[in-house]
N, C-alpha and C positions, 0 to 999 in steps of 0.2 A: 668832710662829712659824708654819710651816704642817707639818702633823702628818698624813703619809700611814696610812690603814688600806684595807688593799686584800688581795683572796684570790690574789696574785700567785703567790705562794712566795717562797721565798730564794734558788733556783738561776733562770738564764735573766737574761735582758735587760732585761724589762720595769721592773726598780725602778731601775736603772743609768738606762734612757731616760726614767722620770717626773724622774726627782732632778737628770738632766742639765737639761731643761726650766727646771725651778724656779732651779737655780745661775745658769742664762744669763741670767733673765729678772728675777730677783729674788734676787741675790747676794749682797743683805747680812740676807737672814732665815734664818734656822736652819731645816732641813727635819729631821724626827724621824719614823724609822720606826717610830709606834708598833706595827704588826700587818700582816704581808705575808700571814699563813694563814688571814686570814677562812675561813669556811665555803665551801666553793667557789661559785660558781653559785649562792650560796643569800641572797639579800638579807634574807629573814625573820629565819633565823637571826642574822643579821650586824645586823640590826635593833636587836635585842636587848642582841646583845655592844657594839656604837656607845654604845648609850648607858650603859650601865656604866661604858666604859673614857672618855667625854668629859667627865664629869663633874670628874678632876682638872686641867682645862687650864683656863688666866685668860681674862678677855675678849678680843676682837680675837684669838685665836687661830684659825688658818684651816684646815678640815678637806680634805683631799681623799681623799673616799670612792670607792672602786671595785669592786665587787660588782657586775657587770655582763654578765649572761647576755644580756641583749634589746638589747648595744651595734651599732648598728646598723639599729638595726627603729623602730618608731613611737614607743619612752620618751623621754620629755621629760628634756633637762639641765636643770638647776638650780641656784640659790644661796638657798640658805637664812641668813637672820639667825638665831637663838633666842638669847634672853638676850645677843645681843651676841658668841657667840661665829656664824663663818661656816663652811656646812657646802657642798662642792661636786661634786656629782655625779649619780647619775640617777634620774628618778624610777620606782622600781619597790619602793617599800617601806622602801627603805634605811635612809630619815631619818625614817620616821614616828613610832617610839618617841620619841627624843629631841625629836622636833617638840611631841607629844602632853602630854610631860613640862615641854616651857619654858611661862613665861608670857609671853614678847614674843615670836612669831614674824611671820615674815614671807619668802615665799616670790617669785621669780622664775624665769621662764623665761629660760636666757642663747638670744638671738638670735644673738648672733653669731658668726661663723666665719671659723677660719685660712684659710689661702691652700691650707694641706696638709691636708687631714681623710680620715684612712682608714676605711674602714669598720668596724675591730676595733679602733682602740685611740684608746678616746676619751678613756682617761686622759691620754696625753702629749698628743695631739694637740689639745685640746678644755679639759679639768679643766684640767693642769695648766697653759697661758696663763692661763685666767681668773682659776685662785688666786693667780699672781705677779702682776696685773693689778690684781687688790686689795691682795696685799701693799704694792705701791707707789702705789697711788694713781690710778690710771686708768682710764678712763671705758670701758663695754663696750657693747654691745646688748644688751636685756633687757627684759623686760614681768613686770609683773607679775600671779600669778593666785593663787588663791582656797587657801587651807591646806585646807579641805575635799576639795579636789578634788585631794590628795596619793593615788598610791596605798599602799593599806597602812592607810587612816586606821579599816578593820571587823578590824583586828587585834588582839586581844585586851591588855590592860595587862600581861597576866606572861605569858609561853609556858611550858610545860609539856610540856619537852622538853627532849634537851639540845643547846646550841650551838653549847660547843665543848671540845675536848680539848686539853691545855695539854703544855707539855714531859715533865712528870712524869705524865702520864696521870691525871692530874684532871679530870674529867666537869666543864663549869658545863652549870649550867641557866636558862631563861630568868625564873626566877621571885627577886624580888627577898627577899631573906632575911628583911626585917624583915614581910613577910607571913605569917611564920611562927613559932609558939613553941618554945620548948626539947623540948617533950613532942611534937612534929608527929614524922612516918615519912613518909620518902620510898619512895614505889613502884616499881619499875623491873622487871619482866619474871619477875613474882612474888617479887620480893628485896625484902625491907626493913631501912631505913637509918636508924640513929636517932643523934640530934644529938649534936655534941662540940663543945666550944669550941674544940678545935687538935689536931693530931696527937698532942701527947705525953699527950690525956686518953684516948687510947685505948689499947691493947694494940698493939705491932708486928704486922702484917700483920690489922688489922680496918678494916672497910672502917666508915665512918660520912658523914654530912653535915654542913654546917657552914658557917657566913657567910664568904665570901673575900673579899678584899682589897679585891674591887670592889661588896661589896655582896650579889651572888650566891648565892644556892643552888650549894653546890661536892658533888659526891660524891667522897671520897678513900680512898686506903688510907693505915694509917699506915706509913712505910716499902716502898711498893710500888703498883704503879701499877694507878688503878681501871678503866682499858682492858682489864686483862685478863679482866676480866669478861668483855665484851662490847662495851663502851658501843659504840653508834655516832651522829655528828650527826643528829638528827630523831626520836632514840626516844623516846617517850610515858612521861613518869614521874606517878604521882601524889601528891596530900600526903594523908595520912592523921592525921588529929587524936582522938589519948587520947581515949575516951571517957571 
C-alpha cells in the first residue's frame, strides 16, 4: 500500500493531484490518507507524529511524506528503507525519528527527474512518481549517502512539546508514554496534569494526561476539548516526577 501523510489540509487540490499521480501510475496499490494536517511547515513536529502513527503498517508499505517548507531550495529528496518499510520525501528532519528508531536503515538520494518538475510541488511532481515506481517495480536514479548525514539526526529522542491537536482537541506531545509513570505531572504554561488511564477515570470536564492509541503522551479533557485551554503546536511542556 502507499500511505500519504502530508500538512496538505483537506480542502484545495493538492491531495486530489498527489492520489491522481499514484492511481495513473500505480493502479493496482491502495493509496490511504493517513494525515493531510500534519503540522504545517513544521517537519520537527511531524518528525515525531511520523513515527508514532508508522508503526501500525506491514513491511513493503510505501510512505509518501510531505512536510516541505524548503520545497525548492537546496534539501535533498529521498528514499529511505527502515525495517523494510519505504519512506519518500525530503530531507529536512522529517524521517529522522523513525530513521533513529529502525534497526536496518538505509538512506538514498533520488537523482532523478520528470520531464515536468515545478518548483512548489515536489509531492505530485517528484514523491509521488517515485513511490508508484517502486510500487511496481522500477528502476530510478539514486545514490546512495550516509544515515548520519540525515538532517534532523542532533534531535532529541522525545520532544517535549506539543505536535499535534487532533479532531477532538486533544493536545499529543512528542514524548513517548512509556517514558513515563503513573505518578509523572505534565507541565504546561504553569498548569498541571496528572495521569488517567481513559477518559471515564476522570470526572466530566477535567483535564488529565494519558497513553494514546499511538503511544503518545495525549493531554485531554474528559468530555471536552483540551484546545480550549490554550494548546498551541510547539508549546514547551514539562514532566514532573513524585518526589
Amino acid at each position: 500500500m502507499i500511505i500519504l501523510f502530508t500538512d496538505f489540509g483537506e480542502n484545495g487540490p493538492y491531495l486530489g493531484q498527489i492520489s491522481s499521480v499514484l492511481a495513473k501510475n500505480a493502479p493496482d496499490h491502495p493509496v490511504i490518507n493517513l494525515l493531510s494536517n500534519a503540522p504545517k511547515f513544521n517537519p520537527r513536529a511531524s518528525a515525531y507524529l511520523l513515527a508514532a502513527l508508522e508503526t501500525d503498517f506491514p513491511k513493503n508499505s510505501i510512505f509518501v511524506c510531505v512536510v516541505d517548507p524548503g520545497v525548492g531550495g537546496d534539501r535533498l529528496p529521498l528514499v529511505l528503507n527502515i525495517d523494510g518499510k519505504i519512506f519518500v520525501g525530503p530531507d529536512n528532519g522529517l524521517f529522522s525519528i523513525v530513521a533513529r528508531r529502525g534497526l536496518n536503515v538505509s538512506a538514498k538520494e533520488i537523482t532523478w527527474r520528470p520531464d515536468r518538475l515545478s518548483v512548489s510541488f515536489h509531492g505530485r511532481d517528484l514523491f509521488a512518481p517515485i513511490a508508484a515506481m517502486i510500487a511496481t517495480g522500477k528502476n530510478f536514479k539514486c545514490k546512495t549517502i550516509e544515515i548520519n548525514a540525515l538532517k534532523g539526526t542532533d534531535w532529541p529522542e522525545d520532544l517535549a512539546s506539543i505536535i499535534y491537536i487532533d479532531h477532538y482537541g486533544n493536545a499529543m506531545t512528542g514524548i513517548r508514554a512509556q517514558k513515563l509513570t503513573s505518578s509523572s505531572q505534565i507541565e504546561w504554561s504553569g498548569k498541571l496534569f496528572s495521569y488517567a488511564k481513559t477518559f471515564s477515570n476522570v470526572e466530566v470536564g477535567k483535564a488529565f494526561w494519558y497513553e494514546n492509541a499511538n503511544g503518545l503522551v495525549e493531554i485531554a479533557i474528559n468530555h471536552g476539548e483540551a484546545n480550549a485551554l490554550g494548546f498551541r503546536i510547539g508549546d514547551a511542556i514539562s514532566v514532573l516526577e513524585a518526589r
